[in-house]
C-alpha positions as CSV (number, residue, x, y, z in Angstrom):
1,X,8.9,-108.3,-46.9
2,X,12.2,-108.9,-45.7
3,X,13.8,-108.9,-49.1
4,X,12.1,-105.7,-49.7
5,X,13.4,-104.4,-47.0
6,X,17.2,-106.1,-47.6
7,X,16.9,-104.0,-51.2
8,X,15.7,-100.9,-49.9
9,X,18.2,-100.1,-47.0
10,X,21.5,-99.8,-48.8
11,X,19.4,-96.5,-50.0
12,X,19.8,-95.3,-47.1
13,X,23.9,-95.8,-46.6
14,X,24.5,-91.9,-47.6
15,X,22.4,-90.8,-45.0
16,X,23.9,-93.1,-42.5
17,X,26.9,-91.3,-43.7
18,X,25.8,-87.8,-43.2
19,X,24.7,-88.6,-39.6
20,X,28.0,-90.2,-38.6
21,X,29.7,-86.3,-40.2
22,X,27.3,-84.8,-38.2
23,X,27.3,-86.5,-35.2
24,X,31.5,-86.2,-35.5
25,X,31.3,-82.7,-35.3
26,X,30.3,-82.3,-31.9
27,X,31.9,-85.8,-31.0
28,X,34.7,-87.0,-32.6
29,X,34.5,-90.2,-31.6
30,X,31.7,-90.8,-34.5
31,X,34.5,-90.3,-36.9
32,X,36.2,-93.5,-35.6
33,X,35.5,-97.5,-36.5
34,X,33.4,-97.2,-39.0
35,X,34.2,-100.5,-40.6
36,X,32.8,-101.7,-37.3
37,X,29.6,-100.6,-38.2
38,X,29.6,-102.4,-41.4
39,X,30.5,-106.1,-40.0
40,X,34.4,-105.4,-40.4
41,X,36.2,-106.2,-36.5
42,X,39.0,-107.9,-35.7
43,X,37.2,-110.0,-33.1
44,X,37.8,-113.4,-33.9
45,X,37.3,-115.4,-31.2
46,X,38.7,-119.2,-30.4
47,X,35.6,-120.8,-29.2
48,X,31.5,-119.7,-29.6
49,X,30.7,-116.5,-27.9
50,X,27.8,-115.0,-25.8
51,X,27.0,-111.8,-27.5
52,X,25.3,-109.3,-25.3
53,X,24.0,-106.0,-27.5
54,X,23.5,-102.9,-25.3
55,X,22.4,-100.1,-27.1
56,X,23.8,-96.9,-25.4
57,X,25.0,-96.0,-22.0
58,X,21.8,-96.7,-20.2
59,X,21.9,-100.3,-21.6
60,X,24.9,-100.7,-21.2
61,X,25.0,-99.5,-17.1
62,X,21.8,-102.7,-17.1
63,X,24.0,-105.0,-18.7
64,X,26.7,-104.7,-16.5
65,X,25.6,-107.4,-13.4
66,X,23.5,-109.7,-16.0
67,X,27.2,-109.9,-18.1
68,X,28.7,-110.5,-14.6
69,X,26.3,-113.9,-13.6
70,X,27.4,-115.1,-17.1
71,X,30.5,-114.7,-15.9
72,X,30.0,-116.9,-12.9
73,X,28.4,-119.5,-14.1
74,X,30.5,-119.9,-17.6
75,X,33.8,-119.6,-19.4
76,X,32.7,-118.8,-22.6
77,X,33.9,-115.2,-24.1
78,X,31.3,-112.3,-24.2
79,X,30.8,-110.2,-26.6
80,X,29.0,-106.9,-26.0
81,X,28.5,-104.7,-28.8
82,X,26.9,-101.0,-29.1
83,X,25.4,-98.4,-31.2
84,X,27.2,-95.2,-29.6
85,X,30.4,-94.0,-28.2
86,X,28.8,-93.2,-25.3
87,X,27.6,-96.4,-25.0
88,X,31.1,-98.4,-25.9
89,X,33.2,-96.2,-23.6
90,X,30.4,-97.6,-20.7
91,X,31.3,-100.8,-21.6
92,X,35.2,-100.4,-21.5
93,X,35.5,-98.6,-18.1
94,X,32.9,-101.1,-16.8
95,X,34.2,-103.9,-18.2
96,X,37.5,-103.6,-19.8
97,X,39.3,-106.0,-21.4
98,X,37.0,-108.9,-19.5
99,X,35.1,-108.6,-22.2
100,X,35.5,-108.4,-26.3
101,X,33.8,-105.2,-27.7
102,X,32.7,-103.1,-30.7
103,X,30.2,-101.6,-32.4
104,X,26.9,-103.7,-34.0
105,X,27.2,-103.8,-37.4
106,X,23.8,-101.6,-39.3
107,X,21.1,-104.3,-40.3
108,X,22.0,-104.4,-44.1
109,X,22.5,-107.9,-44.8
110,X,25.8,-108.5,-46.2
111,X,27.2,-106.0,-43.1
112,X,25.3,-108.7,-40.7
113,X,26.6,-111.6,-42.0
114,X,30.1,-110.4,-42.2
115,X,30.0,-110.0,-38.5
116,X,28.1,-113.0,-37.5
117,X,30.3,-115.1,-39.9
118,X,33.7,-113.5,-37.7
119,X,32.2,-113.9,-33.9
120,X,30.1,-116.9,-34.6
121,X,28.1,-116.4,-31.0
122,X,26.6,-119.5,-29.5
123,X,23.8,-116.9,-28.1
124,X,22.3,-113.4,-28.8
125,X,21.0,-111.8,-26.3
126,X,19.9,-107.7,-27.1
127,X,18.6,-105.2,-23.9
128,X,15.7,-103.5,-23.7
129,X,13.7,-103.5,-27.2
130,X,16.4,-104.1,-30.1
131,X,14.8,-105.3,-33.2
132,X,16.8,-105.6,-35.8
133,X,15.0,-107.9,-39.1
134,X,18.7,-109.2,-40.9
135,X,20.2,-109.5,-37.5
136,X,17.7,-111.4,-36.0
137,X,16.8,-113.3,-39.2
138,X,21.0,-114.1,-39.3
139,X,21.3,-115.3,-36.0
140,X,17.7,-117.8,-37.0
141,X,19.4,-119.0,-40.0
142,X,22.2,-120.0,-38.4
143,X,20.5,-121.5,-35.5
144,X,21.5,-118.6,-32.5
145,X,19.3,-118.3,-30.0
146,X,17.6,-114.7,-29.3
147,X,16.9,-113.3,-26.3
148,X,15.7,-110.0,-26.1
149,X,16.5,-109.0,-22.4
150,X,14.9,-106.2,-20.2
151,X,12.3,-105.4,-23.1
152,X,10.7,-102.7,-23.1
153,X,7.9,-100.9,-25.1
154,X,6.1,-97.7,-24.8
155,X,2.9,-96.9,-26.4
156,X,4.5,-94.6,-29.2
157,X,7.2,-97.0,-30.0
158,X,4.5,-99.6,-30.5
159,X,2.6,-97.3,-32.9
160,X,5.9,-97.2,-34.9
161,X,6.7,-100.8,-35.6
162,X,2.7,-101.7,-36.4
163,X,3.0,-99.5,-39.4
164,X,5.7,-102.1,-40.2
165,X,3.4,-104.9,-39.2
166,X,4.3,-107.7,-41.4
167,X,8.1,-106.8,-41.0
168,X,7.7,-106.7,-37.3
169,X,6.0,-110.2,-36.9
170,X,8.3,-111.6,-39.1
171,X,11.3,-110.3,-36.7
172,X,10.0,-111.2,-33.6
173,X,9.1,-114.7,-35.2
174,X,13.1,-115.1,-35.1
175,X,13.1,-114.7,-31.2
176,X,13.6,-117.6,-29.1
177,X,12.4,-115.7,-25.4
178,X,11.3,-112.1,-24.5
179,X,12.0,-111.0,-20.6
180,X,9.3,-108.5,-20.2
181,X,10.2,-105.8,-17.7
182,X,5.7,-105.8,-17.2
183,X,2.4,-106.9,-18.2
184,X,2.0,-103.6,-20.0
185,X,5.6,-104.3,-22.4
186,X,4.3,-107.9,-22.7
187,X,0.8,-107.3,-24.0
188,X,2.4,-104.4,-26.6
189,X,4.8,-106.8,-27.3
190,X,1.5,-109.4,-28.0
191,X,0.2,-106.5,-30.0
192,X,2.9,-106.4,-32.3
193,X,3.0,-110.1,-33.1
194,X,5.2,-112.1,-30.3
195,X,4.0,-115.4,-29.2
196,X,2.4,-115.2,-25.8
197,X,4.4,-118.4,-24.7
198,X,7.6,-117.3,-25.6
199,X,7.2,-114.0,-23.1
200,X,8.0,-113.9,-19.9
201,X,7.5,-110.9,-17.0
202,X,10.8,-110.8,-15.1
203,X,10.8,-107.2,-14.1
204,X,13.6,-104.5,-14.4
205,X,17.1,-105.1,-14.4
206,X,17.5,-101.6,-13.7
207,X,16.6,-102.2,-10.0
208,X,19.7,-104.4,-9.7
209,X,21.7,-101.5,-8.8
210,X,24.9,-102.3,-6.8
211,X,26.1,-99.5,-4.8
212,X,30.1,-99.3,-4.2
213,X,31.4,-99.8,-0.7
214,X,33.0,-96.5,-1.2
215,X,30.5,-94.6,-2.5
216,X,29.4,-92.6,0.9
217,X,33.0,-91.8,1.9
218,X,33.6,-90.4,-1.7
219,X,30.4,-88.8,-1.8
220,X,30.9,-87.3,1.5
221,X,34.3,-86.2,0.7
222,X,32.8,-84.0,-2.5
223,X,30.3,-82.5,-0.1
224,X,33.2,-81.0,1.7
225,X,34.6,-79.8,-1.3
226,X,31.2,-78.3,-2.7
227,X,30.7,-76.4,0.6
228,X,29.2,-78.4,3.3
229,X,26.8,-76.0,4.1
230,X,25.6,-75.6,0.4
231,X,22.5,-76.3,-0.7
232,X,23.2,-78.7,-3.8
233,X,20.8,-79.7,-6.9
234,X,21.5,-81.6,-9.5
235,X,19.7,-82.0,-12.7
236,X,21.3,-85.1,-14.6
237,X,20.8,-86.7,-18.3
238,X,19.6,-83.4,-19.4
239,X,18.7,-82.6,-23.3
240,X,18.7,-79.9,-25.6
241,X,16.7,-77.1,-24.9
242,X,16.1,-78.5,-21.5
243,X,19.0,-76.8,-19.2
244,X,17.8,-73.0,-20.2
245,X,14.7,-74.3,-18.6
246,X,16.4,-76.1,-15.7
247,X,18.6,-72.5,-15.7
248,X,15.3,-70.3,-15.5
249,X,14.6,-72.5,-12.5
250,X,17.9,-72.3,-10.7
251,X,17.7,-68.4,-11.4
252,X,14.4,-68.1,-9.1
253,X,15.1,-70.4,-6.7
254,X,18.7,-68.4,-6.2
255,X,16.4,-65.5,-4.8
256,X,15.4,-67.7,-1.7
257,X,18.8,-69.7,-1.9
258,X,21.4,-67.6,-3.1
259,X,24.2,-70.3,-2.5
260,X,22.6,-73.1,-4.3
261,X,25.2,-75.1,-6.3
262,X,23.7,-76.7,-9.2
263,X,25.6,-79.7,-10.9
264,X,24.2,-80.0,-14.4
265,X,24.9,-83.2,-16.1
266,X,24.3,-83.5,-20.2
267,X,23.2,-86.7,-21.7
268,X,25.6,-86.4,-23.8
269,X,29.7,-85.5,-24.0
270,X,29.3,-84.0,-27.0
271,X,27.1,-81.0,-25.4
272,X,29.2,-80.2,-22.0
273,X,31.1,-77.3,-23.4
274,X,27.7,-76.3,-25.2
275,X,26.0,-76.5,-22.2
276,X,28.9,-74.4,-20.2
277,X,28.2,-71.8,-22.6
278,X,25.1,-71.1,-22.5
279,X,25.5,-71.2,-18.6
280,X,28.0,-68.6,-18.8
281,X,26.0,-66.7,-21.3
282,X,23.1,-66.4,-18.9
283,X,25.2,-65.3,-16.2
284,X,26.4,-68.0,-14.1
285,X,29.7,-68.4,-12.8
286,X,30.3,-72.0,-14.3
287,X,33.1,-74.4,-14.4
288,X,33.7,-78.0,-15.6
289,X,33.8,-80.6,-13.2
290,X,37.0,-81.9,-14.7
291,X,38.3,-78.5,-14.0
292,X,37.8,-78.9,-10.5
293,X,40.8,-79.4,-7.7
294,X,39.6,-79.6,-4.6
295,X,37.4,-77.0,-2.3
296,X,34.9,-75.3,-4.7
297,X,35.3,-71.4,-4.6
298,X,31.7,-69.8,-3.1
299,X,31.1,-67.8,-6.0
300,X,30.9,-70.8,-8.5
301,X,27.2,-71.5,-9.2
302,X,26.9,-74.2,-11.7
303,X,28.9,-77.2,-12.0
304,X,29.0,-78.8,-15.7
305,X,28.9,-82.5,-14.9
306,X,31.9,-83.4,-17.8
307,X,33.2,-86.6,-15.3
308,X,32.3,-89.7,-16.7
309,X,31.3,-92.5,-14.4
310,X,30.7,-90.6,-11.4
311,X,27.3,-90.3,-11.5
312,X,26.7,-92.2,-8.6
313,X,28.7,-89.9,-6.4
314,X,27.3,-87.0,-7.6
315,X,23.7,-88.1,-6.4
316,X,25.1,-89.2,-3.5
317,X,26.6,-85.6,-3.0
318,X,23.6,-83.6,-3.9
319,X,20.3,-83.2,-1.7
320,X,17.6,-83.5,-4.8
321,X,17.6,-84.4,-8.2
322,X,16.1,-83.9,-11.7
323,X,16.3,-86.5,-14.1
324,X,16.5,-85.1,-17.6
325,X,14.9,-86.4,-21.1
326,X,11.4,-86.1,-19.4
327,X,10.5,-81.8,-19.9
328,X,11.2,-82.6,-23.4
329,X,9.7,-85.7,-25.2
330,X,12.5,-88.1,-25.3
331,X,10.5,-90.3,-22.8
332,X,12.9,-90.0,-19.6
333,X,16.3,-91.7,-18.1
334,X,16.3,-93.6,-15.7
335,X,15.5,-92.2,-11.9
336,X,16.2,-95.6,-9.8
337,X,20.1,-94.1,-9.4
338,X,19.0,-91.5,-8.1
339,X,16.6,-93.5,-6.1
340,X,19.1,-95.8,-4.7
341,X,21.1,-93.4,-3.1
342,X,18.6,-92.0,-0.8
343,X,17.7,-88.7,-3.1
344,X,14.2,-87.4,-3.9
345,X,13.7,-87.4,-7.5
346,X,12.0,-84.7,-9.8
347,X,11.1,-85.8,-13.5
348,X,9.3,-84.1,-16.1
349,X,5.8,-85.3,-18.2
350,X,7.5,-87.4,-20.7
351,X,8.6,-90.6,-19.3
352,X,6.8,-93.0,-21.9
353,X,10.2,-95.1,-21.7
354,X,10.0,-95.7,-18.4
355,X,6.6,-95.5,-17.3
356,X,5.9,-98.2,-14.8
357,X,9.0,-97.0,-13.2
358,X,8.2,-93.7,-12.9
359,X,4.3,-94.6,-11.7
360,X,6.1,-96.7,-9.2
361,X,8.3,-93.9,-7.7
362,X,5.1,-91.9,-7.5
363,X,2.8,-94.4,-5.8
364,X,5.9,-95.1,-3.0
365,X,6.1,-91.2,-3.1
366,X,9.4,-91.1,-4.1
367,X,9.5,-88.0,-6.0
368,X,7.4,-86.2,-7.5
369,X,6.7,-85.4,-11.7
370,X,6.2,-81.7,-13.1
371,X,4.8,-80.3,-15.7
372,X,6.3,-76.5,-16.1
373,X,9.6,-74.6,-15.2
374,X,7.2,-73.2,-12.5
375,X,6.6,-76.5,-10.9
376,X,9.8,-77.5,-11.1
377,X,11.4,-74.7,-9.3
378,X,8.5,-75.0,-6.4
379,X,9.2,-79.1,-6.5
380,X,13.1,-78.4,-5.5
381,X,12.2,-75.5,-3.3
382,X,9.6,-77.7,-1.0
383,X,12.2,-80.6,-0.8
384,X,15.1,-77.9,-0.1
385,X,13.0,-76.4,2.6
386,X,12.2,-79.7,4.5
387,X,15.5,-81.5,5.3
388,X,12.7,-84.3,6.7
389,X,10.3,-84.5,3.9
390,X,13.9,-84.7,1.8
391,X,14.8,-87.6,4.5
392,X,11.4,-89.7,3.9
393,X,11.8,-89.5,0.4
394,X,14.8,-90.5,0.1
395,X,14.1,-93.7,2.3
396,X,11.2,-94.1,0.5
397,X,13.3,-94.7,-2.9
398,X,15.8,-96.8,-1.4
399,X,12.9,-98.9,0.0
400,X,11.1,-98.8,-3.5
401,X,14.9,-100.4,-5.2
402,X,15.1,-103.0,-2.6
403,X,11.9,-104.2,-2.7
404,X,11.9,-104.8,-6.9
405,X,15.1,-106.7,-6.9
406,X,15.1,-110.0,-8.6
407,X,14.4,-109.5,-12.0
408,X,18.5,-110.1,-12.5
409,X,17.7,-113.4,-11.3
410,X,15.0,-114.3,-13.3
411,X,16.4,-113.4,-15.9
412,X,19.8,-115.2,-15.7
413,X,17.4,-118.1,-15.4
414,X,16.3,-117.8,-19.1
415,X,19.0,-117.0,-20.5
416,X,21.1,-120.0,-18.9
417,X,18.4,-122.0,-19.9
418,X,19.3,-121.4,-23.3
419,X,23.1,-121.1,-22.8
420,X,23.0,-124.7,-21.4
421,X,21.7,-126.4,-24.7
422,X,24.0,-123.9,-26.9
423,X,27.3,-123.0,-25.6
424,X,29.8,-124.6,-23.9
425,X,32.1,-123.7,-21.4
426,X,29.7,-124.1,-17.8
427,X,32.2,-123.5,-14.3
């Protein structure tokens, strides 16, 4: 099956192709290091590294303090790699030069063992639900330890490797432990053919969420600027044709709060200026955040959220938030940010990628989950009305980060198990 599969993916190269054009027209960054992506870096490292493979930016944010305990506890060089821009500029202004970087190579054989050949990593260790056949199958042959970290797997995803069945057993045969974010990823994960004893439930690292000292002085600092007395919403990690319905929702509730600021934030870079357009096409008077020097004029309605890394603060700044990905079925992002920093949180019916999460914030009554532009608007109108419902909520969600901390612990446990018998270089 594997050699099947081997023969049939180079097929596919001109297609891989004609998604990096596409994707480089609205981000240019897609038109850069392609050899990366085809096992050719000029990473070659002095002694064995620790190779940590974050996916995107959402990965990458959850790698962040598990990359940070390796840290601590040895000397060995880490490698993290990604699949998207997005994702590799994460690493770098998280990072920077602490760490090596660049892009995983696609799983055609010869592109895999190019790269594995230059890094030679001691340990492989992938977030959330990676699998990859020649890169795990490499890393086997070779003798690497895999640990997929933070795993994660929805119902649908499920669904999609079991028509691979065969292929899929075979690849998570190569794994040497699974951290299992819940029972519900470890019994799909079962499903799908990984050995009961090499799973483990450690819960999220996304609840390891490390607020900067700063973080209220800044935020309160860009409340002054917004307008003190403005009522501010954000919607973050939004997706295509989700901000006209997030704009037909700020347009209503303008009739009972005709100040409201609305910081919209795109998923992706490549769609701010999109997205600034079709705010100005509907009729909002819109700017970019980079744009912005100091007080915000009162007639300026929406906010494009074009600042990377300042997410934090701009939760922190706001009085409730939507978390995008979830009124259209991408399956969600991430709400525990938002959480973190004391803000009620609004999602929408698809958040199949981060279900337990999201059930959680619901049972603690944390936020609250919508199904229609209608409910939306009434969901940010009934926290904007009650500045001590908004309070209790936002307590609520702090409460609900503290209290699943750990999982960054257990983890590291795992993995240093493994890093003990493989690499070198313990402090």
């Amino acid at each position: 099956m594997l050699k099947l599969y081997s023969l049939l993916l180079p097929l596919l190269i001109p297609v891989v192709i004609l998604h990096l054009l596409l994707r480089g027209l609205k981000n240019t960054d897609y038109f850069r290091r392609w050899g990366e992506r085809f096992g050719f870096n000029k990473i070659k490292p002095d002694s064995p590294v620790i190779w940590v493979h974050a996916v995107s930016v959402g990965e990458a944010r959850a790698a962040v303090p598990l990359i940070n305990e390796l840290f601590s506890h040895y000397d060995s060089p880490v490698l993290v790699t990604t699949m998207t821009p997005t994702g590799s500029s994460e690493v770098l202004r998280q990072l920077g030069d602490r760490v090596l970087h660049c892009y995983v190579p696609y799983d055609l054989s010869w592109s895999v063992n190019r790269f594995l050949d230059r890094v030679k990593p001691c340990l492989a260790v992938t977030l959330e639900t990676e699998l990859w056949p020649n890169l795990f199958h490499g890393c086997k042959k070779r003798g690497i330890p895999i640990v997929v970290a933070n795993a994660r797997m929805s119902e649908s995803s499920m669904r999609g490797y079991l028509r691979f069945e065969k292929l899929t057993r075979m690849t998570l045969d190569q794994v040497s432990m699974i951290a299992a974010q819940s029972r519900a990823d470890a019994r799909r994960l079962q499903r799908m053919g990984a050995a009961e004893d090499k799973i483990y439930i450690t819960g999220s690292i996304k609840f390891e969420i490390k607020l900067p000292a700063s973080l209220r002085e800044a935020a309160e600092s860009l409340r002054r600027d917004f307008g003190s007395m403005r009522p501010v919403w954000i919607a973050a990690s939004t997706h295509d044709d989700e901000e006209k319905n997030i704009l037909v929702a700020y347009r209503e509730l303008k009739r009972s709060y005709p100040d409201l600021l609305l910081l919209l934030v795109p998923r992706h870079p490549e769609r701010f200026q999109p997205v600034a357009k079709i705010s100005r096409r509907d009729g909002f008077n819109t700017v970019l955040r980079s744009e912005l020097r100091g007080p915000v004029a009162e007639d300026v309605e929406v906010i494009i959220g074009d600042s990377m890394g300042e997410l934090l603060k701009l939760y922190a700044a706001s009085d409730v938030a939507f978390v995008g990905g979830s009124l259209v079925p991408v399956g969600g992002h991430n709400v525990l940010e938002a959480c973190a920093v004391g803000l009620p949180v609004i999602f929408g019916p698809h958040m199949f990628n981060f279900d337990e999460i999201s059930q959680l914030t619901l049972s603690r009554q944390a936020g609250k989950q919508v199904d229609s532009i209608a409910e939306l608007t009434a969901a940010v109108a009934t926290y904007l009305d009650d500045a001590n419902l908004r309070f209790e909520t936002g307590e609520k969600g702090k409460k609900l980060v503290q209290q699943n901390r750990g999982a960054l612990e257990r983890t590291s446990d795992l993995i240093f198990s493994l890093v003990e018998n493989t690499c070198t270089g313990s402090k």
